[in-house]
Structure formats: C-alpha cells, structure tokens
TORDO-905844 format. One record per residue (C-alpha): residue in three letters; residue number from 1; x, y negated, z. Coordinates in Angstrom, 1 decimal. Layout:
+------+------+--------+--------+--------+
: resn : resi :     c1 :     c2 :     c3 :
+------+------+--------+--------+--------+
:  ALA :  NUM :      X :      Y :      Z :
...
+------+------+--------+--------+--------+
END
This chain:
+------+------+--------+--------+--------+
: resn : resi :     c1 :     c2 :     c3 :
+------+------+--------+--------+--------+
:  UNK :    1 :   -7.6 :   14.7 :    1.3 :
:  UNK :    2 :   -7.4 :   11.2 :   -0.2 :
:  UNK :    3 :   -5.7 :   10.7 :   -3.6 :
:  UNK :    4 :   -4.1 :    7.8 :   -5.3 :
:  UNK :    5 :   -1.9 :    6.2 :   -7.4 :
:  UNK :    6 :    0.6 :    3.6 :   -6.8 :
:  UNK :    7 :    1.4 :    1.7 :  -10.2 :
:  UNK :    8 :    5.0 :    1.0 :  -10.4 :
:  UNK :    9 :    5.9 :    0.5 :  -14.2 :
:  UNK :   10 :    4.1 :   -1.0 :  -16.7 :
:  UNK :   11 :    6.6 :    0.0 :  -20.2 :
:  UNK :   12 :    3.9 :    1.1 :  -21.8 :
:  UNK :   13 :    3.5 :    1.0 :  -26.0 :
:  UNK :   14 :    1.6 :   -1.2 :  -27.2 :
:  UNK :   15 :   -0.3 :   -4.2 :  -24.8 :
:  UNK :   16 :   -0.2 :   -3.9 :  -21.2 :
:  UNK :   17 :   -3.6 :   -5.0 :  -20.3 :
:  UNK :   18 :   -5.0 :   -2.6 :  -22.8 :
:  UNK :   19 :   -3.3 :    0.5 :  -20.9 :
:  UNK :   20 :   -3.7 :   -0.4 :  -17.7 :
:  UNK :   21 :   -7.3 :   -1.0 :  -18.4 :
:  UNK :   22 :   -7.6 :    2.3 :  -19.4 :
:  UNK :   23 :   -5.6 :    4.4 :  -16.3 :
:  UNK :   24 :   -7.6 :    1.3 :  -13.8 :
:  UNK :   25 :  -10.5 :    2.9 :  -15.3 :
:  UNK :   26 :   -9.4 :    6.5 :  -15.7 :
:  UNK :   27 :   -8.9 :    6.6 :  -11.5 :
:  UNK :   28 :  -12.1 :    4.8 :  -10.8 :
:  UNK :   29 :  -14.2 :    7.7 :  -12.6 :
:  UNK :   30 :  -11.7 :   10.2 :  -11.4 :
:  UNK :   31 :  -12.7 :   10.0 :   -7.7 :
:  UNK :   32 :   -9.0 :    8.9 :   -6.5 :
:  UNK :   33 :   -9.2 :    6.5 :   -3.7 :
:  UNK :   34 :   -6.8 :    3.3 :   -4.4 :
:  UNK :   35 :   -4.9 :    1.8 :   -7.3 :
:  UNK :   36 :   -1.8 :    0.5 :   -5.2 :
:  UNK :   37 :    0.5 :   -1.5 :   -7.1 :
:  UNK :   38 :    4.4 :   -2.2 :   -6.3 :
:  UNK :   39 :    4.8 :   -5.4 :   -4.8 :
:  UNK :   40 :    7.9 :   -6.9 :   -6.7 :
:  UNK :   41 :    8.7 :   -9.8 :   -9.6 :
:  UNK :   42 :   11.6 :   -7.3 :  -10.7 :
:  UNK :   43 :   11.5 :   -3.6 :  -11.7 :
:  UNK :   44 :   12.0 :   -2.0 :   -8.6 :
:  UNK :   45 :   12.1 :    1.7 :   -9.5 :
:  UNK :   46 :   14.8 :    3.4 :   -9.7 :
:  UNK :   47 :   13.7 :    5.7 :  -12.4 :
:  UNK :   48 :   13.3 :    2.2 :  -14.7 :
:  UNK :   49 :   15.5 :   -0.1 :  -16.2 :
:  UNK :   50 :   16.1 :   -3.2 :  -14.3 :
:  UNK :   51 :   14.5 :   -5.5 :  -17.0 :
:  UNK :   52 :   11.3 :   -3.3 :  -17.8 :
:  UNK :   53 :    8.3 :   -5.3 :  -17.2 :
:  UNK :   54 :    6.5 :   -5.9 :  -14.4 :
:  UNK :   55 :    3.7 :   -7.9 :  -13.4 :
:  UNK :   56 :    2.7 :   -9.8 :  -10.2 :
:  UNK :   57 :    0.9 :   -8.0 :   -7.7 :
:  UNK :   58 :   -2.0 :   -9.7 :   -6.7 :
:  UNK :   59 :   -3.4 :  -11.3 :  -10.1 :
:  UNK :   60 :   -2.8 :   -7.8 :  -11.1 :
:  UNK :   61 :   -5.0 :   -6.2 :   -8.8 :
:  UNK :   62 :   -7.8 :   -9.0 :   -9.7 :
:  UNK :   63 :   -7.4 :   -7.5 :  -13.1 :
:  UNK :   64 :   -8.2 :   -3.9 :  -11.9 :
:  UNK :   65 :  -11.1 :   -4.8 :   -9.5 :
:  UNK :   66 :  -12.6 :   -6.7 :  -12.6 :
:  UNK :   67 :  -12.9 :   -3.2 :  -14.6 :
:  UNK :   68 :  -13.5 :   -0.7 :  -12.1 :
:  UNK :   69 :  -16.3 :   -0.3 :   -9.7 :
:  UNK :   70 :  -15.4 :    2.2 :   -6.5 :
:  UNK :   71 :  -11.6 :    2.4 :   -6.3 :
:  UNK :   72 :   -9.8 :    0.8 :   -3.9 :
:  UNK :   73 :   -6.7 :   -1.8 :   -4.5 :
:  UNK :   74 :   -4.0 :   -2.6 :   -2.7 :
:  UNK :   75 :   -0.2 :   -3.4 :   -2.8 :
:  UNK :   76 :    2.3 :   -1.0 :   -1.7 :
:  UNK :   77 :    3.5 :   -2.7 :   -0.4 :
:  UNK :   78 :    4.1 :   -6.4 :    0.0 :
:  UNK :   79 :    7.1 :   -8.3 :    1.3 :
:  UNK :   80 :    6.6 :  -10.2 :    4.3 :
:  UNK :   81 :    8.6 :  -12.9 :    3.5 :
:  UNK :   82 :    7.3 :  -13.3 :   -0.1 :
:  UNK :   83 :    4.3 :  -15.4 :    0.4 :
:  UNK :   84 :    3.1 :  -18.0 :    3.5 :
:  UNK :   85 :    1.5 :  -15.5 :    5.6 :
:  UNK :   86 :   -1.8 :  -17.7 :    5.6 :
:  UNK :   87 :   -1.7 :  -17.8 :    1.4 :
:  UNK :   88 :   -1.6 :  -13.8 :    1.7 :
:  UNK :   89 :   -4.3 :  -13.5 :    3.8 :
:  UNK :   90 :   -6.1 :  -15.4 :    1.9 :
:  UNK :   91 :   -5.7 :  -14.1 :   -1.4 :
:  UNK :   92 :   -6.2 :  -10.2 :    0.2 :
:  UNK :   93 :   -9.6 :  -11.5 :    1.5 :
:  UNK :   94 :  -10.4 :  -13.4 :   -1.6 :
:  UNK :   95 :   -9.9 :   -9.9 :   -3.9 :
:  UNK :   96 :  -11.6 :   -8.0 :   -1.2 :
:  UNK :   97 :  -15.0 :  -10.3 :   -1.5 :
:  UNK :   98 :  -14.5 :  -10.4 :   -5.2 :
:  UNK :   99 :  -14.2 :   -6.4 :   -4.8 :
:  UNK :  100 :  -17.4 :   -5.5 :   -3.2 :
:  UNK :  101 :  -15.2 :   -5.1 :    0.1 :
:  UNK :  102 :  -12.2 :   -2.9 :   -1.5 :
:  UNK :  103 :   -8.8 :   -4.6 :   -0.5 :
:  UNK :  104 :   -6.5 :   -3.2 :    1.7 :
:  UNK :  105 :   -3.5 :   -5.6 :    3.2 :
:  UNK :  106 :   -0.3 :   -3.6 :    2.5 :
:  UNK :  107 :    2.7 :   -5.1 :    4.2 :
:  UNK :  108 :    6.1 :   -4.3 :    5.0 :
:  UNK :  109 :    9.3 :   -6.0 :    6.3 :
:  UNK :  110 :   11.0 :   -6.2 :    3.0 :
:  UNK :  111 :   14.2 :   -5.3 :    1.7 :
:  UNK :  112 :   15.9 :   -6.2 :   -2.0 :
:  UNK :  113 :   18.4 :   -8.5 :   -1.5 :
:  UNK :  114 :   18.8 :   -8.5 :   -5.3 :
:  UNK :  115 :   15.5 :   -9.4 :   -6.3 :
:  UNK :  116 :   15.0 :  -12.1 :   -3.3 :
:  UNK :  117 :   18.6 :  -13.3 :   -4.7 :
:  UNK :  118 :   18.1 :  -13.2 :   -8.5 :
:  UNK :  119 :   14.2 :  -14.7 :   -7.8 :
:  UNK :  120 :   14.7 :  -17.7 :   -4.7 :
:  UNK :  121 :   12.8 :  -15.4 :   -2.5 :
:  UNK :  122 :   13.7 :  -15.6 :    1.3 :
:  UNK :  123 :   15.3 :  -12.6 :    2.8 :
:  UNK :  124 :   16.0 :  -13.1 :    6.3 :
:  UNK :  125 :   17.5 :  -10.7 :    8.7 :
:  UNK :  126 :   15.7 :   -7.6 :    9.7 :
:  UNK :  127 :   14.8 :   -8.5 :   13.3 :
:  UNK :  128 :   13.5 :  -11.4 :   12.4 :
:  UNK :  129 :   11.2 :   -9.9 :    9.0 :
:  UNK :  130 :    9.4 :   -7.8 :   11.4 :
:  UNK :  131 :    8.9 :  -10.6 :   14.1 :
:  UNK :  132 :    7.0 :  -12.1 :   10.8 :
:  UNK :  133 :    5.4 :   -8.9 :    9.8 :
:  UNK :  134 :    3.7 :   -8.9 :   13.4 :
:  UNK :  135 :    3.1 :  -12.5 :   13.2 :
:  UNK :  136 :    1.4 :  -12.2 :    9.7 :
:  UNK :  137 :   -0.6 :   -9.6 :   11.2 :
:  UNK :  138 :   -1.7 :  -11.9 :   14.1 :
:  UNK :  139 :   -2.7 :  -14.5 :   11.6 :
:  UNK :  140 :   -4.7 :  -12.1 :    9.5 :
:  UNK :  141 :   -6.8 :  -10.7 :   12.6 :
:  UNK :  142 :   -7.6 :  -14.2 :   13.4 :
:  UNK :  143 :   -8.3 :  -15.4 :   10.6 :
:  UNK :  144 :  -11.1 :  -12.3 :    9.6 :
:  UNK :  145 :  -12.6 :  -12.9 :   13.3 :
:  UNK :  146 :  -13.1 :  -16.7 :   12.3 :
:  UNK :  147 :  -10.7 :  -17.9 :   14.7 :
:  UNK :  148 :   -9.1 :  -20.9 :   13.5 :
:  UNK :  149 :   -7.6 :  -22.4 :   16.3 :
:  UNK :  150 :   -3.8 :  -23.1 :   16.7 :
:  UNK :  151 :   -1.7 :  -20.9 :   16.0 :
:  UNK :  152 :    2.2 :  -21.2 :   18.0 :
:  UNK :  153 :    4.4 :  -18.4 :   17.1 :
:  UNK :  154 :    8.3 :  -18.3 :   17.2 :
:  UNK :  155 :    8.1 :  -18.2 :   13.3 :
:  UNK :  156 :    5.0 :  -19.8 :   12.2 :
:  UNK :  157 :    3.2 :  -22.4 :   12.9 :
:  UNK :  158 :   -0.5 :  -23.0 :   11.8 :
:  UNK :  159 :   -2.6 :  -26.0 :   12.6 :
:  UNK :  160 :   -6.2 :  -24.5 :   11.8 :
:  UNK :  161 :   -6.1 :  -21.2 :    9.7 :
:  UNK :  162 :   -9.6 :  -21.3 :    8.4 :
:  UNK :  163 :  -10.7 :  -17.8 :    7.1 :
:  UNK :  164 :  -13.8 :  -18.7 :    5.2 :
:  UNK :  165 :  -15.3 :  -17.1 :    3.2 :
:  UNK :  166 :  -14.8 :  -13.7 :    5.5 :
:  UNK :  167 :  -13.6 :  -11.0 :    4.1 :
:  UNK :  168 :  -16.7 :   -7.9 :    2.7 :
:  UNK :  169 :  -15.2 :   -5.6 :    4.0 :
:  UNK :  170 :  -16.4 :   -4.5 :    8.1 :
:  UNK :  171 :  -14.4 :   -5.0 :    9.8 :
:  UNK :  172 :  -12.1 :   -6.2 :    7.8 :
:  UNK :  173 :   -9.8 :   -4.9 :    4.9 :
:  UNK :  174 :   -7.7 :   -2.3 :    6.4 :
:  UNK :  175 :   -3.8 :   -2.7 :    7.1 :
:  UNK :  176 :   -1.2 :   -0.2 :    5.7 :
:  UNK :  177 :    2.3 :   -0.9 :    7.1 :
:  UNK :  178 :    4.7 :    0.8 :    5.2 :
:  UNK :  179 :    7.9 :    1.8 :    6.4 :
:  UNK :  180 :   10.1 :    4.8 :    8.1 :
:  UNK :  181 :   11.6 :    3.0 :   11.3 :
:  UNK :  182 :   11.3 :    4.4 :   14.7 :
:  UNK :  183 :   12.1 :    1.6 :   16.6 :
:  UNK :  184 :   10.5 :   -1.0 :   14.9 :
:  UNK :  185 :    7.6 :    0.2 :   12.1 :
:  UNK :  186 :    6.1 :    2.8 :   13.0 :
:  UNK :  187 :    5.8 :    0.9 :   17.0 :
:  UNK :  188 :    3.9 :   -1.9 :   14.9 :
:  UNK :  189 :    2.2 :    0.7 :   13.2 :
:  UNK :  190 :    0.4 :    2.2 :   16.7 :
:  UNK :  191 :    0.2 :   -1.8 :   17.7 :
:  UNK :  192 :   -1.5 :   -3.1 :   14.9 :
:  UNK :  193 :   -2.0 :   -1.0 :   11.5 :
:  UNK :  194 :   -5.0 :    1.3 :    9.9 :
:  UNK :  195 :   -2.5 :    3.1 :    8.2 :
:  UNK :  196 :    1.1 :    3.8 :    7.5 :
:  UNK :  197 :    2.6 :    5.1 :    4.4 :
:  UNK :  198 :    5.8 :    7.5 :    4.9 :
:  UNK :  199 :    8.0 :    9.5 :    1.7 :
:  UNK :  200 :    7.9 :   13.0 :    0.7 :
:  UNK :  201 :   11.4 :   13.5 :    1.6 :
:  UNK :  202 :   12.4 :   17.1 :    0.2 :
:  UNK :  203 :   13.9 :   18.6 :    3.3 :
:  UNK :  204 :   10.7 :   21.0 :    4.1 :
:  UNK :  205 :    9.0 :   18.6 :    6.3 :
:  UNK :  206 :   11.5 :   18.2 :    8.6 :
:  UNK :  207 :   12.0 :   14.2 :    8.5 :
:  UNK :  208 :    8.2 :   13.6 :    8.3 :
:  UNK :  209 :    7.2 :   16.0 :   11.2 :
:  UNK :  210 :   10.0 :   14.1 :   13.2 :
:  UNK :  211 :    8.5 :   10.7 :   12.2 :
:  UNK :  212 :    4.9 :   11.3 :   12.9 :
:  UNK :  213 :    5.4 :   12.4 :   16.1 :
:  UNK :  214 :    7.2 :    9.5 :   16.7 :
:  UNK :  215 :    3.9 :    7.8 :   15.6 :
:  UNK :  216 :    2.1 :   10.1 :   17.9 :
:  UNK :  217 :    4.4 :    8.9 :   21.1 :
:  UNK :  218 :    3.9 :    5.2 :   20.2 :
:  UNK :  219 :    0.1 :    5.6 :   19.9 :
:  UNK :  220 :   -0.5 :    7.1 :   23.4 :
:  UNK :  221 :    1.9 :    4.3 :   24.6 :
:  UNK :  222 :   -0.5 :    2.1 :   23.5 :
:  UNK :  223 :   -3.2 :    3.9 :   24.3 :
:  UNK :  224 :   -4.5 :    4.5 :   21.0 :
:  UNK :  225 :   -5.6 :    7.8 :   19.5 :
:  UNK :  226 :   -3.3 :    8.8 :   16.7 :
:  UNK :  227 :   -6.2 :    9.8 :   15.0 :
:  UNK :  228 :   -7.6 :    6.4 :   14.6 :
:  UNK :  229 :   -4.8 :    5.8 :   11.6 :
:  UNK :  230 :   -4.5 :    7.1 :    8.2 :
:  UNK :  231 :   -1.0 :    9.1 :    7.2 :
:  UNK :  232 :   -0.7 :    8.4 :    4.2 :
:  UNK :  233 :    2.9 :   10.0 :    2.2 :
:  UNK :  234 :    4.0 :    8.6 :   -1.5 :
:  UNK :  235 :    5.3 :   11.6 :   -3.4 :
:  UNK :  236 :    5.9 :   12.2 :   -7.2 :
:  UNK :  237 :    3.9 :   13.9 :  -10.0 :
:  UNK :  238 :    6.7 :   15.7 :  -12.0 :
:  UNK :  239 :    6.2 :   15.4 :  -15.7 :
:  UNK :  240 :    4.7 :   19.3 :  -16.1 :
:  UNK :  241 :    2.8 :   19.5 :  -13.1 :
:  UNK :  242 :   -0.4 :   21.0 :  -13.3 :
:  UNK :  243 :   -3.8 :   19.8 :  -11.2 :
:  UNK :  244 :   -3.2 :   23.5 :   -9.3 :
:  UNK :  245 :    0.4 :   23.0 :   -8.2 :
:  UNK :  246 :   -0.4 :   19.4 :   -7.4 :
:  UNK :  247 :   -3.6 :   20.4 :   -5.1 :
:  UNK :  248 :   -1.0 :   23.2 :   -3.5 :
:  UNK :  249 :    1.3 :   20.6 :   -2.8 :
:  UNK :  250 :   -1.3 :   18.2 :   -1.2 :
:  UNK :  251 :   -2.6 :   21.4 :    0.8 :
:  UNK :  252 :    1.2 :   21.4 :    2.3 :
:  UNK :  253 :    1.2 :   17.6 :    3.0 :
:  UNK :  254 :   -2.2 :   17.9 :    4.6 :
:  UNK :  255 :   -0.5 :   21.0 :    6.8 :
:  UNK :  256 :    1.8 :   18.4 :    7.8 :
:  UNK :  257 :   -0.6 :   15.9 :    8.9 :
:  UNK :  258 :   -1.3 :   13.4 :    6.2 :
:  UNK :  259 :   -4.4 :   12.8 :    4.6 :
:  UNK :  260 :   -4.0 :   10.9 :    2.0 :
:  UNK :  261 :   -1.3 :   11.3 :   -0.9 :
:  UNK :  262 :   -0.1 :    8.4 :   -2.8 :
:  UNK :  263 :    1.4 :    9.7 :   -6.4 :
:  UNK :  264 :    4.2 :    7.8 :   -8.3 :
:  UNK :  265 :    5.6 :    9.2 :  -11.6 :
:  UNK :  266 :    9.0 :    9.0 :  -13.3 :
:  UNK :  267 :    7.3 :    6.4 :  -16.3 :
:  UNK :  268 :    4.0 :    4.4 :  -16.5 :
:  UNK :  269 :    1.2 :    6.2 :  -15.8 :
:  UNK :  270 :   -1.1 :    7.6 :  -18.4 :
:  UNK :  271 :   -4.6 :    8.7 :  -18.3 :
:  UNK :  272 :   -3.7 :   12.3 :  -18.8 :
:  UNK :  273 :   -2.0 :   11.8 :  -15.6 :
:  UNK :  274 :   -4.9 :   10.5 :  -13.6 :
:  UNK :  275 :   -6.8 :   13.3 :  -15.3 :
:  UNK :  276 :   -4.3 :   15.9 :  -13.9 :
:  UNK :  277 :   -4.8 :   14.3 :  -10.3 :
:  UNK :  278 :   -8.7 :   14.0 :  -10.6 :
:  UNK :  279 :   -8.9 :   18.1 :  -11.0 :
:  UNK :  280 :   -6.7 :   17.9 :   -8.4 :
:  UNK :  281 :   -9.6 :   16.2 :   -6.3 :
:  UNK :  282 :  -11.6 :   18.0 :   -7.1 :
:  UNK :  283 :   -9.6 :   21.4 :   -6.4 :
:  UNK :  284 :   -9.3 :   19.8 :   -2.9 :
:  UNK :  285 :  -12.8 :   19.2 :   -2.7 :
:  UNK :  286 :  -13.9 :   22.6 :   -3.3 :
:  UNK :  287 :  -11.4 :   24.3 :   -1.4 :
+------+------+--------+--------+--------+
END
C-alpha cells in the first residue's frame, strides 16, 4: 500500500517556502510515495477560506523536487483546459528530467466555473473538456515516443510537437486521470491512463466498489487487464488520528481494491502529520 500526500493549503505561520520545505522533506524521508499538489490559482478547498494562499502548481512542484530526493510529484490534478496541452507536456517532462524521472501527468476535465471566471481561464462545456483531455493525452504519448509529426485533432492543432529532451522516466511519466464518471472518465481511464484517483466517499464502500467495477468492465472492453492501473482513493487524515487507525483504514481501502491512499487534511499540512502517515507505512509494511 502506497502512501501520499496531496498539498492543498498553504496558510501556514510564518514563510511558505520555509514550511513547505520542511513537510517536502518530512515525506521524502518518510517513505510516502508522491507530494501531489492541487492544481488551482484560487483556494479550492472547501475546508479554506476562499482568499487563503495558494501557489501555482508546477513551479511549485520544481520547488519540492529541488529539496527532496526519492518522492514522487505530481498535480492532482490539473485542468485540461488550463494550459496548451503541448506547454503541459512539456513542463511535466521538463520536472520529470530535472527529477531523476519522478513526474507523474495528473489530468482531469476540469470543473470551477468560479475560478476559470474570476481568473480568464477557459471553461468549455463538459463534452468537449474530455474530447481535450483525450486529445492532451494523444499529444503527450507522441510527444514521449519522439513523434513530432502533425498533429490534426477536432480541438487542437500542432504543426511539429517536438518532445526533446525525453522524458527520465521509462516509459514515460505515468498518467493519473482523476475523476468519478462512468461514461466518460473512468472509459478514458481503461483507454489511456496508469492510474485513476477516486474519493473516500463515507457510504461503506458502496460508491467505490460500484465505480471500480465499472473500471473493471471498461478495461476488458478494451482488452486491458485491470490490473495494469493503479487505484488510487483521496481520503482525509482527521485531526486526532493516530498512525494505527490510519494504517486500519488503509487496510479497509486496500480490502476494497486500491493500493495507494492519497491523504488530504482539514489545514496545511505539518510535519507531525507526515510523521503520523510514515508509521503508518511502516505499520503497512510490516503487516
């Protein structure tokens, strides 16, 4: 069982690059496996105030990879629409070479209207975010295979996507698609992701059960074994939680069929925190 954290607030006293520093560093000697970070220019989490601070995603995870040495990095996850899809790949392979091979490429189809609103993002209609999604995920796969000729597709349009350098990582960074739809994620998700990233809903495991084997349909549609992707579920570390109760849960979630946890928290994180979730490893590990 896989454990991470996804940084999604960064109110904390004092400077921001000391403490994230810190918890960046704190995980990396923990054993977790990623430092995700929330994809936004606005606070996004609902447990925050609207106008805490929050920092872009991808200079932020240049930051992290600079001070740590194992952890992985990634965004969980990024807007489609938020960046040129050739810009994105190009900035997920440039952290993964500068990494030591580390990057994953999170995407998803998007969905604040309020931020893309308050911030001149674009926001177009569903159906045609995840015709980009698919298309961005085209592009990427082509570009990490060095093939740089045109590319025609009914959103984008690239003369010669040159992906050079490549990126570290073999074969190439791994894709997390994050999202809970049935007729349109998680099918792109057996089509073309490593990974997919669901939510610890607190019904007992009813909605997650329903939506993997969802996943599971799609996969042998495609002929793909299901077990070529990662299942990975975002869930939150209560205030009081000890390592014990946490590695309990995670025994649960991996009961349901996930194998890798991602932990948010009510607040920025602390290193206390990642402390808690590195006995929790650990727990796992010896279990």
């Amino acid at each position: 069982m896989r454990i991470s954290i996804n940084v999604t607030q960064y109110s904390w006293p004092g400077r921001i690059d000391s403490a994230l520093d810190n918890v960046a560093r704190a995980a990396d000697e923990a054993g977790l496996d990623t430092v995700w970070v929330a994809d936004h220019l606005l606070q996004a989490d609902p447990t925050a105030d609207a106008d805490a601070e929050m920092l872009e995603a991808y200079t932020t995870l240049g930051f992290v990879a600079a001070r740590t040495e194992r952890v992985r990095l990634g965004t969980m996850v990024t807007a489609v629409t938020y960046r040129p899809p050739a810009l994105l790949v190009k900035a997920v392979t440039t952290l993964d070479v500068l990494s030591g091979g580390r990057a994953w490429l999170g995407l998803g189809s998007g969905y604040s209207t309020a931020e893309a609103g308050a911030m001149g993002l674009p926001l177009p209609p569903i159906a045609e975010r995840v015709a980009r999604l698919e298309e961005t995920l085209e592009l990427a796969s082509r570009m990490w295979k060095g093939d740089d000729s045109l590319f025609d597709g009914a959103h984008h349009r690239f003369e010669r996507p040159v992906g050079s350098p490549p990126p570290m990582s073999t074969p190439h960074p791994p894709v997390l698609v994050g999202g809970m739809g049935e007729r349109t994620t998680l099918p792109l998700v057996a089509r073309r992701a490593d990974a997919c990233n669901l939510f610890d809903i607190p019904d007992g495991g009813e909605t997650v059960r329903r939506k993997l084997a969802v996943l599971a349909e799609h996969c042998e549609a495609h002929g793909r074994p299901f077990d070529d992707i990662e299942k990975t579920v975002s869930t939150r570390l209560e205030q009081s939680e000890t390592a014990g109760a946490f590695a309990d849960r995670c025994h649960r979630l991996g009961e349901l069929g996930f194998d890798h946890v991602v932990v948010v928290r009510s607040g920025p994180f602390g290193t206390a925190d990642v402390a808690t979730l590195g006995e929790a490893v650990r727990m796992l590990g010896d279990g």
